[in-house]
gemmi code that builds the backbone of each chain (N, CA, C; Angstrom):
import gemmi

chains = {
    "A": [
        ("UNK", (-26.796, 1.862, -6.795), (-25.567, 2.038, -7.557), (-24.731, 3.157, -6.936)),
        ("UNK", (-23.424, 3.188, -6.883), (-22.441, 4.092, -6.041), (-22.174, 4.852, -7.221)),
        ("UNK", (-21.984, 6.070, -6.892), (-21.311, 7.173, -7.800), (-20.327, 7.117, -8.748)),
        ("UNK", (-19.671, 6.196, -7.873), (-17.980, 5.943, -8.154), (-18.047, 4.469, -8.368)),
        ("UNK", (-17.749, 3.945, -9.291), (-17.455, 2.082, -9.396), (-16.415, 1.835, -9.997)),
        ("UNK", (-15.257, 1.346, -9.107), (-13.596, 0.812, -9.570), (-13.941, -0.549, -8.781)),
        ("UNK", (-13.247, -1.256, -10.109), (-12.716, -2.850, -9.999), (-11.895, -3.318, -8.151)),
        ("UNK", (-12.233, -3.815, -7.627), (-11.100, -3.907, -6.445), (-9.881, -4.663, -6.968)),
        ("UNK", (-9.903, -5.191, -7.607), (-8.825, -6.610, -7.908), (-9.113, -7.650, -7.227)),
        ("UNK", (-7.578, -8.501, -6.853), (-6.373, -7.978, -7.013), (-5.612, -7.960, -8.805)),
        ("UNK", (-5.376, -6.999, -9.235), (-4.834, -7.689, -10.188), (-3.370, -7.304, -10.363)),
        ("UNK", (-2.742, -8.268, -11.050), (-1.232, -9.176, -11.034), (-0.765, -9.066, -11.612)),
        ("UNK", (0.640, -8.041, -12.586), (0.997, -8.269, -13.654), (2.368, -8.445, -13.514)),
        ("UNK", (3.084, -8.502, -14.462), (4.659, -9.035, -14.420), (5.340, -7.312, -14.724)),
        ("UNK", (6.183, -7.533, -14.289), (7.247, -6.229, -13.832), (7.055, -5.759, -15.296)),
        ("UNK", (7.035, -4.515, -15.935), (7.098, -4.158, -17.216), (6.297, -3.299, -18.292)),
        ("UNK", (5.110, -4.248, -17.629), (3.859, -4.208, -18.737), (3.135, -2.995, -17.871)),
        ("UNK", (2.269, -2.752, -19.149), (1.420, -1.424, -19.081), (0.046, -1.898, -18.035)),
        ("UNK", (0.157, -1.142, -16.847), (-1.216, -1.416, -16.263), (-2.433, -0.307, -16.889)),
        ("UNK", (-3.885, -0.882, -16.921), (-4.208, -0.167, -17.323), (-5.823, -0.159, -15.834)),
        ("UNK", (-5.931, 0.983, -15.242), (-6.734, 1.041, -14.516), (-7.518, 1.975, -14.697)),
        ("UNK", (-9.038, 1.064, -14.354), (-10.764, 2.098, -14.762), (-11.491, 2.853, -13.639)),
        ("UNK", (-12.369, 3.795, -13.939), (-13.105, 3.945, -12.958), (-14.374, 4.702, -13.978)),
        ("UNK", (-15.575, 4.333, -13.536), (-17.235, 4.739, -14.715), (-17.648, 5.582, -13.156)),
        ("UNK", (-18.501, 6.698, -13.563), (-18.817, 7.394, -12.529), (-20.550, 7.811, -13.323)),
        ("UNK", (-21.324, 7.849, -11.889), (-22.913, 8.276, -12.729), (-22.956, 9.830, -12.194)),
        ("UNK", (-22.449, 10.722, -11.606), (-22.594, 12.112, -11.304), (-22.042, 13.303, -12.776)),
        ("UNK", (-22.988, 13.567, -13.450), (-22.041, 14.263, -14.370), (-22.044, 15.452, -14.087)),
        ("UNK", (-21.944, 16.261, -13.122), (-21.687, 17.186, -12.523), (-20.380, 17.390, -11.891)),
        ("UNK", (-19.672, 15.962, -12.090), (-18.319, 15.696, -11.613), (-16.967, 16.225, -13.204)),
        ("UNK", (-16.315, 17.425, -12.484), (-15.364, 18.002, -13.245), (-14.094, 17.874, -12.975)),
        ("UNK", (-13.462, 17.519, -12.300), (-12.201, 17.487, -11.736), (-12.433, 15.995, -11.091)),
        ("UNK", (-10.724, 14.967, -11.495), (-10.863, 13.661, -11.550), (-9.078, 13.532, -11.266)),
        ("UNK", (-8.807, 12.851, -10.269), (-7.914, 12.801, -9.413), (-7.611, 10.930, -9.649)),
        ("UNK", (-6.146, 10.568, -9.557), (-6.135, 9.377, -9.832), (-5.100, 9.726, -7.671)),
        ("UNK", (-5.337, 9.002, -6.712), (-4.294, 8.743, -5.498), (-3.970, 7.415, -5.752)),
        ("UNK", (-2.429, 7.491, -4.683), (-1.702, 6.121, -4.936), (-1.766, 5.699, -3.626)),
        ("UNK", (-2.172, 4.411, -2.548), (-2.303, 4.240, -1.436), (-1.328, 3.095, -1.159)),
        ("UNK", (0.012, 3.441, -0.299), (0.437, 1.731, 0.044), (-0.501, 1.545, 1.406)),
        ("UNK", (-0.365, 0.384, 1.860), (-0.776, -0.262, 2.931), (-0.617, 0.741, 4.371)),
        ("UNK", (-1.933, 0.718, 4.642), (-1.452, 1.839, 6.392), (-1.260, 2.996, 5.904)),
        ("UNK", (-1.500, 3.604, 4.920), (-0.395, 5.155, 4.746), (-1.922, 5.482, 4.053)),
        ("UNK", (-1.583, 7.223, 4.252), (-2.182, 8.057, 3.433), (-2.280, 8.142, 1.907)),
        ("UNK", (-3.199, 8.181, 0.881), (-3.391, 8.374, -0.180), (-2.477, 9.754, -0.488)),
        ("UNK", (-1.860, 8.954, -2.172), (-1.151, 10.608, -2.394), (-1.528, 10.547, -3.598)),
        ("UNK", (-1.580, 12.075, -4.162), (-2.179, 12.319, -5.473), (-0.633, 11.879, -6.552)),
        ("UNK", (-1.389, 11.459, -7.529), (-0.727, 11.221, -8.993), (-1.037, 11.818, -9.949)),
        ("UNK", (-2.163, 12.085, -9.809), (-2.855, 12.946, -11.172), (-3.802, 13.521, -11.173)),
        ("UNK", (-3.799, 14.796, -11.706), (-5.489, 15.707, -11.445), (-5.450, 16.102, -12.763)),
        ("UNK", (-6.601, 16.045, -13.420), (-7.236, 16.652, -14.285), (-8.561, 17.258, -14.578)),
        ("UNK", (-8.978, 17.907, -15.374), (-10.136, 19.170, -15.406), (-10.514, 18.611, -16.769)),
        ("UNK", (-11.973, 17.992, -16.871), (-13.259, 17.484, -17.843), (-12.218, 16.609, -18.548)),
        ("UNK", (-12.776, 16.989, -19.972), (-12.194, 15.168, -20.787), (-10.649, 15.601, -21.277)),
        ("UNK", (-9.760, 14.414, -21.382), (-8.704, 14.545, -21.863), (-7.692, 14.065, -21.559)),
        ("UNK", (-6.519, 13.981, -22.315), (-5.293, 13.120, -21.586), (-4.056, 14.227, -20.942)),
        ("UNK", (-3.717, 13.477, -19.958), (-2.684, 14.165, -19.153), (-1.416, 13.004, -18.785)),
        ("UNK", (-0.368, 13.810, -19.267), (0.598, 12.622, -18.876), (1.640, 13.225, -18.071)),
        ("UNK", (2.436, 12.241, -17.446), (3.363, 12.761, -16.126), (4.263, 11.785, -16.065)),
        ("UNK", (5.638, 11.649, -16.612), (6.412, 10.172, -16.727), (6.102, 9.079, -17.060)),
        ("UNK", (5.932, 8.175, -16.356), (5.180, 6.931, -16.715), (3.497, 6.769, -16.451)),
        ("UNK", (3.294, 7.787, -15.861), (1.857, 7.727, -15.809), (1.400, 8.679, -16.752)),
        ("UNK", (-0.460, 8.011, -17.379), (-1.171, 9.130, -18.417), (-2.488, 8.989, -17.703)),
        ("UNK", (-3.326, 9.763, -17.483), (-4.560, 9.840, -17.353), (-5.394, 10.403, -18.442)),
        ("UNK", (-6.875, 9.443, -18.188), (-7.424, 9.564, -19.484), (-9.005, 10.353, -18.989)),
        ("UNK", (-9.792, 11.067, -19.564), (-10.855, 11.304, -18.909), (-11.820, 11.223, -20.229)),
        ("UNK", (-12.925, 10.139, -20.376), (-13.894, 10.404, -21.187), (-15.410, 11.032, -20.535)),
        ("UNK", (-15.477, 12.076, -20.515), (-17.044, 12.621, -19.516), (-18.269, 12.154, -20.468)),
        ("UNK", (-18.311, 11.913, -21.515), (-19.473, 11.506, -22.561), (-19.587, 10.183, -21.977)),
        ("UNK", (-18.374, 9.580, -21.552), (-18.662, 8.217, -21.299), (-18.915, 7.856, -19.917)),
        ("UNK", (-18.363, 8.601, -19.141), (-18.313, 8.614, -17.681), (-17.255, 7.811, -17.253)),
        ("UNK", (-16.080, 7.808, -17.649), (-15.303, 7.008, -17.681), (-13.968, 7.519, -17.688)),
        ("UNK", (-13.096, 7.420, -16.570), (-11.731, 7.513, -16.522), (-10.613, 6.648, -16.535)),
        ("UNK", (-9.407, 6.391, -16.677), (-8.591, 5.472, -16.607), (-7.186, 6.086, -16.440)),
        ("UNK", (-6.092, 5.228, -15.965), (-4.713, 5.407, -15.729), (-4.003, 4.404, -15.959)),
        ("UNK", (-2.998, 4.953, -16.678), (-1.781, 3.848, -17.561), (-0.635, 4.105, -17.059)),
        ("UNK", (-0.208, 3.084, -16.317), (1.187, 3.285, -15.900), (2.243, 2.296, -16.727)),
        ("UNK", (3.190, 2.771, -17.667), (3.843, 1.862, -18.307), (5.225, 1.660, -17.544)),
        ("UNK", (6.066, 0.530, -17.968), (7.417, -0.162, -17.688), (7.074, 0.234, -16.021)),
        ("UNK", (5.811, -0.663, -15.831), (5.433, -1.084, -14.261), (6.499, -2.010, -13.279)),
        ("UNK", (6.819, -1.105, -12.178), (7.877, -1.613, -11.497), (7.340, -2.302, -10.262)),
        ("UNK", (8.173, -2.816, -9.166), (7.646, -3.326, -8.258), (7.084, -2.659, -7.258)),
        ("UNK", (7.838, -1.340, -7.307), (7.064, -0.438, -6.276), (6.258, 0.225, -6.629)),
        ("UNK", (5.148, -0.169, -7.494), (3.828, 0.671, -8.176), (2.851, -0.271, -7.500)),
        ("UNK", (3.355, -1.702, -6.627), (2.206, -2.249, -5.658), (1.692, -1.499, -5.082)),
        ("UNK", (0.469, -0.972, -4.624), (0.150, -0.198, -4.161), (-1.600, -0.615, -4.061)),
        ("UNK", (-2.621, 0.157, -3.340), (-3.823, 0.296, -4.196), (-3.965, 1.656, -4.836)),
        ("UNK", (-5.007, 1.784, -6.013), (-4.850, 2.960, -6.585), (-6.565, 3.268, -6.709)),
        ("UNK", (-6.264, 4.527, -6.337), (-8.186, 5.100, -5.802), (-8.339, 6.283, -7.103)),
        ("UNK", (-9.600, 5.994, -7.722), (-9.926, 7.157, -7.927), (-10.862, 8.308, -7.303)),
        ("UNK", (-10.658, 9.226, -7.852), (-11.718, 10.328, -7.137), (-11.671, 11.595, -7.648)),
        ("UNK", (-12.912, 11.712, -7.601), (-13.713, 13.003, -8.369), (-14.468, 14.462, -7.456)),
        ("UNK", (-14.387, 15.781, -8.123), (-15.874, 16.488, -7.407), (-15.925, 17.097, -8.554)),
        ("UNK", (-17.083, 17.993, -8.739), (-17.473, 18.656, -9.135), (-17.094, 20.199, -8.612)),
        ("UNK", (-16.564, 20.630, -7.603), (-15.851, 21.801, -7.933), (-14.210, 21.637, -7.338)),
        ("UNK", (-13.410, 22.277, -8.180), (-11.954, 22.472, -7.730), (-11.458, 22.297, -6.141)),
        ("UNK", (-10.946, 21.023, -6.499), (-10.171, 20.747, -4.988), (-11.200, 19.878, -4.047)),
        ("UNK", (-12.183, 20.003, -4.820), (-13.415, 19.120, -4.070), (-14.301, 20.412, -3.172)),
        ("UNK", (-14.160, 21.613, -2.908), (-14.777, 22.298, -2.712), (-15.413, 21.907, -1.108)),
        ("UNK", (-16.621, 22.297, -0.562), (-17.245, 21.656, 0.431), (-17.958, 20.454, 0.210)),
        ("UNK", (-17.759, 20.036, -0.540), (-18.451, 18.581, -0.335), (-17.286, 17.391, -0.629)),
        ("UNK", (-16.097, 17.485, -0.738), (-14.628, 16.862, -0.540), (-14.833, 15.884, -1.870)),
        ("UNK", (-13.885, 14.712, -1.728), (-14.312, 13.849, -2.867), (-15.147, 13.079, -3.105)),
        ("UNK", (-15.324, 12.333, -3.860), (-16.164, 11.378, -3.783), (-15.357, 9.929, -4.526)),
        ("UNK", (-14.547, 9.027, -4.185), (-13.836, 8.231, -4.033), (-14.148, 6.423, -4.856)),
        ("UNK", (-13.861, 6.209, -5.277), (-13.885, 4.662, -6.088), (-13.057, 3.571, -4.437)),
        ("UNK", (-13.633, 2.696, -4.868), (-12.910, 1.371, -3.688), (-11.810, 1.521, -3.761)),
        ("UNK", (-10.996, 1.561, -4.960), (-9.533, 1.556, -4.828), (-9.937, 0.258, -5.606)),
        ("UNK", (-8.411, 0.307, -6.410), (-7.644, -1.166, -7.178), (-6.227, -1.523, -6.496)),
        ("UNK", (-6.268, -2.911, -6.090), (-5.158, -3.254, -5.410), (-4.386, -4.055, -6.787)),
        ("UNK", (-3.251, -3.400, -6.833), (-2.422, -3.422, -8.112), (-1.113, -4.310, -7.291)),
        ("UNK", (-0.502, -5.485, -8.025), (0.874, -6.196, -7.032), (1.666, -6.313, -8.860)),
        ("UNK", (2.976, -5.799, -8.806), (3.606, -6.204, -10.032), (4.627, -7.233, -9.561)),
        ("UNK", (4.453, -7.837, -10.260), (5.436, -9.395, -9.802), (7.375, -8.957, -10.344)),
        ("UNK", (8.124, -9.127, -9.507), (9.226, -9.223, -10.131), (9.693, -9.914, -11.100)),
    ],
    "B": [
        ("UNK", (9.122, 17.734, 9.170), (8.026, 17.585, 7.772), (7.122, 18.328, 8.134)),
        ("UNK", (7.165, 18.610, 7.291), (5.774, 20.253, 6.977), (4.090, 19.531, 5.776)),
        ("UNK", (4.593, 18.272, 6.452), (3.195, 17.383, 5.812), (2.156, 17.163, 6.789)),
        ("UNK", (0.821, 16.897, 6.401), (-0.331, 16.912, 7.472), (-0.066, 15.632, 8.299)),
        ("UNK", (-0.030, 15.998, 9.877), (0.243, 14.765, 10.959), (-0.830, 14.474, 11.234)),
        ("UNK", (-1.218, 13.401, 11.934), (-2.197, 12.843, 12.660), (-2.375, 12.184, 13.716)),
        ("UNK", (-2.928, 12.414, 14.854), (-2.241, 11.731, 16.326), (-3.674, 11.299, 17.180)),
        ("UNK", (-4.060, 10.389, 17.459), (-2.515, 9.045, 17.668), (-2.888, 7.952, 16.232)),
        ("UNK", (-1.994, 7.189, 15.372), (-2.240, 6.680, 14.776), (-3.094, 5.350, 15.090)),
        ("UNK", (-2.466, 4.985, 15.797), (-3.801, 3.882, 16.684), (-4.447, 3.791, 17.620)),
        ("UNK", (-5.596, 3.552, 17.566), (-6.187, 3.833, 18.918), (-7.050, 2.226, 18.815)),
        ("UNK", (-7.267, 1.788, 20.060), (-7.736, 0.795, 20.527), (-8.367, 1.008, 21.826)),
        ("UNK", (-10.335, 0.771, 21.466), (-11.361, 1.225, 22.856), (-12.219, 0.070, 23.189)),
        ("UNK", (-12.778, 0.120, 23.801), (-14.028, -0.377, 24.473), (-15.059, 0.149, 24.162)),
        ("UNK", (-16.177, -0.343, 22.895), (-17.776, 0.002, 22.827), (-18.644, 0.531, 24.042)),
        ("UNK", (-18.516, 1.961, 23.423), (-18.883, 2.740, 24.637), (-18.385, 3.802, 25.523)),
        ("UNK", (-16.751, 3.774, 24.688), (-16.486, 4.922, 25.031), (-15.854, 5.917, 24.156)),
        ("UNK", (-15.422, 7.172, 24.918), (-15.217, 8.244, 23.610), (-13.981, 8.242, 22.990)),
        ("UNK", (-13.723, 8.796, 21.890), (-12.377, 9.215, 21.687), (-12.198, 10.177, 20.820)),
        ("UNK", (-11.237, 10.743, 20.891), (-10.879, 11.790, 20.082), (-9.703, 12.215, 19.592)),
        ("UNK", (-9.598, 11.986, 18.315), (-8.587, 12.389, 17.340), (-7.916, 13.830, 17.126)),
        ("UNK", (-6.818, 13.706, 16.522), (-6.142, 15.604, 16.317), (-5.656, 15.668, 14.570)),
        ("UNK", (-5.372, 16.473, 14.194), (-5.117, 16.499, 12.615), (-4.337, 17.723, 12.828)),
        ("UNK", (-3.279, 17.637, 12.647), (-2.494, 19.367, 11.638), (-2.396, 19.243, 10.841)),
        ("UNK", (-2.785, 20.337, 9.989), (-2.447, 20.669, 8.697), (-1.358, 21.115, 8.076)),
        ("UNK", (-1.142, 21.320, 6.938), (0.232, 21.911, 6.259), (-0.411, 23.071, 7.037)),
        ("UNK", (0.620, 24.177, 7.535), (0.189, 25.188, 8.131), (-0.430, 26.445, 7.368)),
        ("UNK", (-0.379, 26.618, 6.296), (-0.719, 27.531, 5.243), (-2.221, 27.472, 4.598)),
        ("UNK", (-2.513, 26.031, 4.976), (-3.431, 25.558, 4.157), (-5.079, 25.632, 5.070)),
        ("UNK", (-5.830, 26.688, 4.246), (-7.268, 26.642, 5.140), (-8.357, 26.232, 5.316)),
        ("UNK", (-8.127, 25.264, 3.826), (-9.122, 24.083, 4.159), (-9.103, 22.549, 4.622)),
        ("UNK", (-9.750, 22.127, 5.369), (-9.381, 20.778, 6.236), (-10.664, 20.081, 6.157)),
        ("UNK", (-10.439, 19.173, 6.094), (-11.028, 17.715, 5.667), (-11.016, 16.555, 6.222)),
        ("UNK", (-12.296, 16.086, 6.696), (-12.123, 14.567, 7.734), (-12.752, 13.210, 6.313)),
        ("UNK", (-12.404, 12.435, 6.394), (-12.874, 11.141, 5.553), (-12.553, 9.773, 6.417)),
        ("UNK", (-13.450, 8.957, 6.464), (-13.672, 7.539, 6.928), (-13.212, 6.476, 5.959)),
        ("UNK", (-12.317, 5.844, 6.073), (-12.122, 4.720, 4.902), (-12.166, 3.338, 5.950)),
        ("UNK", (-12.854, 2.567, 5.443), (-12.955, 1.114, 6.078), (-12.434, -0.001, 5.453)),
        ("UNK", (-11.941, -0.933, 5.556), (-10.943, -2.008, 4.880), (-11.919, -2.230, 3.564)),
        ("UNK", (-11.011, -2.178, 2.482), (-11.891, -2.766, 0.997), (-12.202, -1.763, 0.526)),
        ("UNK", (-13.006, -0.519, 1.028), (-13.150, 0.663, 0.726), (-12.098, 1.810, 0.137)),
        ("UNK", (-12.714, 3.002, -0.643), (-12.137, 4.269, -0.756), (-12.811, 5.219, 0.195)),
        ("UNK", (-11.942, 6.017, 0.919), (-12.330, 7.182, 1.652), (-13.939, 7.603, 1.631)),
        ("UNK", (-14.358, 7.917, 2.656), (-15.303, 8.872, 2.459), (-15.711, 9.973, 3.394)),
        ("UNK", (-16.008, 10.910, 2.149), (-16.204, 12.444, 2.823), (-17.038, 12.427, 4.102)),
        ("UNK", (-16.474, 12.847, 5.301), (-17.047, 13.093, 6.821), (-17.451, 14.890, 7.023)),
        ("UNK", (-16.330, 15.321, 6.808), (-16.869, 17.259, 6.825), (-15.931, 17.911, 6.697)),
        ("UNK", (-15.905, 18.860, 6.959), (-15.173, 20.354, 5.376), (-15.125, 21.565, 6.488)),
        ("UNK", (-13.810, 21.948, 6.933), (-13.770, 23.162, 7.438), (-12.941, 24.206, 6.077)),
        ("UNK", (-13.211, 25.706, 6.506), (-12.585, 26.227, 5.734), (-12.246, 27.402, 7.314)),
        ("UNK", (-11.080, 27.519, 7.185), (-10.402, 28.061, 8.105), (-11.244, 27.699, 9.558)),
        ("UNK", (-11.738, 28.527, 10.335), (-12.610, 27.865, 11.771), (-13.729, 27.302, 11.791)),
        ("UNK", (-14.342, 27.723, 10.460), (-15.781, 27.374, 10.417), (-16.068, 25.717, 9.646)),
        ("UNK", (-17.010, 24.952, 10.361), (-17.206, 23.932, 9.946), (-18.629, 24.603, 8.865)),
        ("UNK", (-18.384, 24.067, 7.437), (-19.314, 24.372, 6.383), (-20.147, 23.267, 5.880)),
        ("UNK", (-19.368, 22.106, 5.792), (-19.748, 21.285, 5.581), (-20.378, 19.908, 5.722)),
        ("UNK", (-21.231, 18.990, 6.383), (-21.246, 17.692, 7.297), (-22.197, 16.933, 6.378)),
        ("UNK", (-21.308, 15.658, 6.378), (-21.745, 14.110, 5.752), (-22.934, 13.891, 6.375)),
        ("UNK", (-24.027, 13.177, 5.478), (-25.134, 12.229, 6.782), (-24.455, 11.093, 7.171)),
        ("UNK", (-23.097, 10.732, 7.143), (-22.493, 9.814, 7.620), (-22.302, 9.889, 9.389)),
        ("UNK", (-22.197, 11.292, 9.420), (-21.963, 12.223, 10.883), (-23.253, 11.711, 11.832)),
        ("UNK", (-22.889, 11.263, 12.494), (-24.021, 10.962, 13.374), (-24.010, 11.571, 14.583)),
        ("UNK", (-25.094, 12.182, 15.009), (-25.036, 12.954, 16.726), (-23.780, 12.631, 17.057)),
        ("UNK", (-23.370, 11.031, 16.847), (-22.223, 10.834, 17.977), (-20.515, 11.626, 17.459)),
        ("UNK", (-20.812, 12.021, 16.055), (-19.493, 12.634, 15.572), (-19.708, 14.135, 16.376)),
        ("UNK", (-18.341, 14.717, 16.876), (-18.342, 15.873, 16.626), (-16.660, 16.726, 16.236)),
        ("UNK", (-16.760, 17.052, 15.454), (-15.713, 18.132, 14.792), (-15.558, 19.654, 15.246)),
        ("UNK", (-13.890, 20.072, 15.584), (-13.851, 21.609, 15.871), (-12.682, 21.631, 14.644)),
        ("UNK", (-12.603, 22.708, 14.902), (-11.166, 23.335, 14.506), (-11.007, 24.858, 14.874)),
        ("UNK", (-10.688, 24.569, 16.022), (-10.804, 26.147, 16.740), (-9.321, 27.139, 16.520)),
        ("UNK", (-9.752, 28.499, 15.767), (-8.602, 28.881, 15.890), (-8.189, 28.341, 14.444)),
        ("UNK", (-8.840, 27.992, 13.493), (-8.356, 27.824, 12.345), (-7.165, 26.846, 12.141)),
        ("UNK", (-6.864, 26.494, 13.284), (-5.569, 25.706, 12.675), (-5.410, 23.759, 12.704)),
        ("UNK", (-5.329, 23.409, 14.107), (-5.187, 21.911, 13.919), (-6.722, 21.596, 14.008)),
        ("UNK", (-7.800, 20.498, 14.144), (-8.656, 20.205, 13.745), (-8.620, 18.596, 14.917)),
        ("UNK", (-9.784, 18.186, 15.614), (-10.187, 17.608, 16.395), (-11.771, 16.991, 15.845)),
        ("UNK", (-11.236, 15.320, 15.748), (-12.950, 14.336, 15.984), (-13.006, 14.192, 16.839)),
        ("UNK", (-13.955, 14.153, 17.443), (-14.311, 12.728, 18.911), (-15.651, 11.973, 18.358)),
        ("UNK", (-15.815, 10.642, 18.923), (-16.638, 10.116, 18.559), (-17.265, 9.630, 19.814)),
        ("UNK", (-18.313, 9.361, 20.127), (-18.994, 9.426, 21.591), (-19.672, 7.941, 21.789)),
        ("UNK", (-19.655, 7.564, 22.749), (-19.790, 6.135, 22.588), (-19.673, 5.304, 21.782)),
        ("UNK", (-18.673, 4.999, 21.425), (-18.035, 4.149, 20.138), (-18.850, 2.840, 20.396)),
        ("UNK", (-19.300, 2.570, 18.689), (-19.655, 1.301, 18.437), (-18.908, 0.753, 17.662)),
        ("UNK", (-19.037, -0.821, 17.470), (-17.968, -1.196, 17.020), (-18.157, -1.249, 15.173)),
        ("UNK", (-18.967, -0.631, 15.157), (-18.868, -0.053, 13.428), (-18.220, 1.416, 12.754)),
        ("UNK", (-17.914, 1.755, 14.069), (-16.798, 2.644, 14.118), (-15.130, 2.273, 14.020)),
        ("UNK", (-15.156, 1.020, 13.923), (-13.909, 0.755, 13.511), (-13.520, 0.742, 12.149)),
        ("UNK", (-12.530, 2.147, 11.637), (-12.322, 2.300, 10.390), (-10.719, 3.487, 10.343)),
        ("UNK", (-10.332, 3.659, 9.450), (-9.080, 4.300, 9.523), (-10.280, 5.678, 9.023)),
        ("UNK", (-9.556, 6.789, 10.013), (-9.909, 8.520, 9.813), (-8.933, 9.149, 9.524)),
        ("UNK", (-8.963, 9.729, 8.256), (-7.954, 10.388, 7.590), (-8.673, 11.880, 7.493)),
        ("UNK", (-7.605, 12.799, 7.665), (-7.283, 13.941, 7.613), (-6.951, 14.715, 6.266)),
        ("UNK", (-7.464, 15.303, 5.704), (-6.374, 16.718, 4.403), (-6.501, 17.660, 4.405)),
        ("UNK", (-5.812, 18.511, 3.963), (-5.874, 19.605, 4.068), (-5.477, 20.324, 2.543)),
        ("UNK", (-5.923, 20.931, 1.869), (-5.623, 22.103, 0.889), (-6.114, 23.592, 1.226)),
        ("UNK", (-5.421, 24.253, 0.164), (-5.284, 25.779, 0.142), (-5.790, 26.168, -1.368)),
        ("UNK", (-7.166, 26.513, -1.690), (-7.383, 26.631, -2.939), (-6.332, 27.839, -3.493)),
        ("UNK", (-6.376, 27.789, -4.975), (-5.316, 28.438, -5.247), (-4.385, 29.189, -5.233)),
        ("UNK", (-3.586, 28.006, -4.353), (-2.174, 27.731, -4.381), (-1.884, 27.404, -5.732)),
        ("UNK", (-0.522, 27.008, -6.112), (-0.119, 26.000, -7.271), (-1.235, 24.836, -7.466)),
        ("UNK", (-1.879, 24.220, -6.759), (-3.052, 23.190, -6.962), (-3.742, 23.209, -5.958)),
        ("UNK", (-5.060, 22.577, -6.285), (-6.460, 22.555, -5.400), (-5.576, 21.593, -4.566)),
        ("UNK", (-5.045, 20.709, -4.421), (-4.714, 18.615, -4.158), (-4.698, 18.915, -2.333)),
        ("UNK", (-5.370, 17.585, -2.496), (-5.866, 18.097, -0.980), (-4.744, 17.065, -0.587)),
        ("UNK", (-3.889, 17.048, 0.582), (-3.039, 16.488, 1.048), (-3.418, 15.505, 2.283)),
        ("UNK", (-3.171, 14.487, 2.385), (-3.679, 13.301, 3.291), (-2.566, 13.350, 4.231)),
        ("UNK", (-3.224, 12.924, 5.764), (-1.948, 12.094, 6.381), (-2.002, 10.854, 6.720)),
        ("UNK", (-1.812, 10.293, 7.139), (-1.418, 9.031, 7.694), (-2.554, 8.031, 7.875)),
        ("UNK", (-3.389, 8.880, 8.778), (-4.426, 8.379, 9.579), (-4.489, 8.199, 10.987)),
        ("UNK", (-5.116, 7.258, 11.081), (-5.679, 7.218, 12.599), (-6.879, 5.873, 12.625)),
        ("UNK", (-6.143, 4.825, 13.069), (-6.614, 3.826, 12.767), (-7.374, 3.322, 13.904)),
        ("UNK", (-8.380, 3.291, 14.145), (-9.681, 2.801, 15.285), (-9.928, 1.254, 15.588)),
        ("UNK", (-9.605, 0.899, 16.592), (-10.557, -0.183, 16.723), (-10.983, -0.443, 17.465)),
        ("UNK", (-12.384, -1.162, 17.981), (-13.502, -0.512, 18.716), (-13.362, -2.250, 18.902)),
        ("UNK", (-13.448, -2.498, 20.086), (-14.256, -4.173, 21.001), (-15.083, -4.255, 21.114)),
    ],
}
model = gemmi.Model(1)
for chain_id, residues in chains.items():
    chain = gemmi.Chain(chain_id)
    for i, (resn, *xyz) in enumerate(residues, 1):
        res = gemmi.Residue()
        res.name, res.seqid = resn, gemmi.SeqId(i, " ")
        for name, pos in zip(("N", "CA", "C"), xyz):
            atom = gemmi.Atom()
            atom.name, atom.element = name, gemmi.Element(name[0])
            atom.pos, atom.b_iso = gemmi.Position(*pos), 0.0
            res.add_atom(atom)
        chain.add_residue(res)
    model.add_chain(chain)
structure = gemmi.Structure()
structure.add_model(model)
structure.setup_entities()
């Protein structure tokens, strides 16, 4: 079993609607939980960092962190076309990832249909 | 742009021989970071400098990896007789613990492919 387990997709929604993306993690030593946004060929960029359980929101994006559950998620509402992307999560256990860097989910390949 | 570069973005070898990658960092920033991502995959952690000193190394690192960053600043892979399971995009980041945020900053990459 991997540390990190996110859905790959693809999944498909129509321009608008609320995506809602998971990631279950078995390290609970993991404190700090990072949602990156990846287009195709390009570098991952951060969207969201947060510290143990709780919600954090930032425009259209909210991040959710349940640590009892091992379980994170990200809601991006009135999903546009350029939120195609894949979207990775990733975690460490100390700030910034410390020396042992992140530890990373497959990524979800997200396409919003016009 | 004062964002982390990465050179050369593509590289294309022959199994069996070496190559070697470059990374700059945001210039401020003293910790640097190598990760392997392979198609389908999310990144994964390769090794961890904090200013010159390498602190950190993956068992992903095999004899054939080796990492500098001399001089604290830009940061160098080579990989030594490339096999062709070495074909994977090598990404670079770099952060500055507190700064305004830990967020480790990615570049581009450096996309491998091995015959």
């Amino acid at each position: 079993q991997k540390e990190v387990e996110q859905d790959p997709g693809p999944l498909s929604v129509p321009e608008g609607a609320i995506v809602s993306l998971n990631c279950t993690y078995s390290n609970s030593a993991f404190q700090y939980f990072m949602w990156y946004r990846q287009y195709s060929r390009k570098g991952p960029e951060l969207l969201m960092y947060t510290y143990s359980s709780g919600n954090k929101e930032d425009g259209r994006f909210t991040a959710q962190v349940d640590k009892s559950s091992k379980y994170i998620s990200l809601f991006i509402r009135d999903s546009q076309p350029s939120d195609s992307a894949t979207y990775l999560c990733a975690m460490s256990a100390l700030t910034g990832g410390g020396a042992d860097g992140l530890t990373f989910g497959k990524g979800t390949h997200l396409i919003i249909q016009p | 742009d004062t964002g982390v570069s990465q050179n050369p973005r593509h590289k294309i070898t022959k199994r069996g021989q070496n190559v070697t990658f470059r990374c700059d960092p945001i210039s401020e920033h003293n910790r640097l970071y190598w990760y392997r991502q392979t198609l389908g995959q999310g990144p994964e952690f390769l090794t961890y400098f904090q200013n010159e000193a390498q602190l950190e190394k993956s068992r992903l690192l095999s004899d054939r990896f080796s990492a500098e960053r001399p001089k604290g600043s830009f940061s160098t892979l080579e990989i030594q007789r490339t096999e062709q399971g070495d074909s994977a995009m090598y990404l670079c980041a770099s952060s500055f613990p507190g700064g305004p945020s830990d967020e480790q900053f990615f570049g581009p990459g450096t996309r491998l492919t091995v015959l």
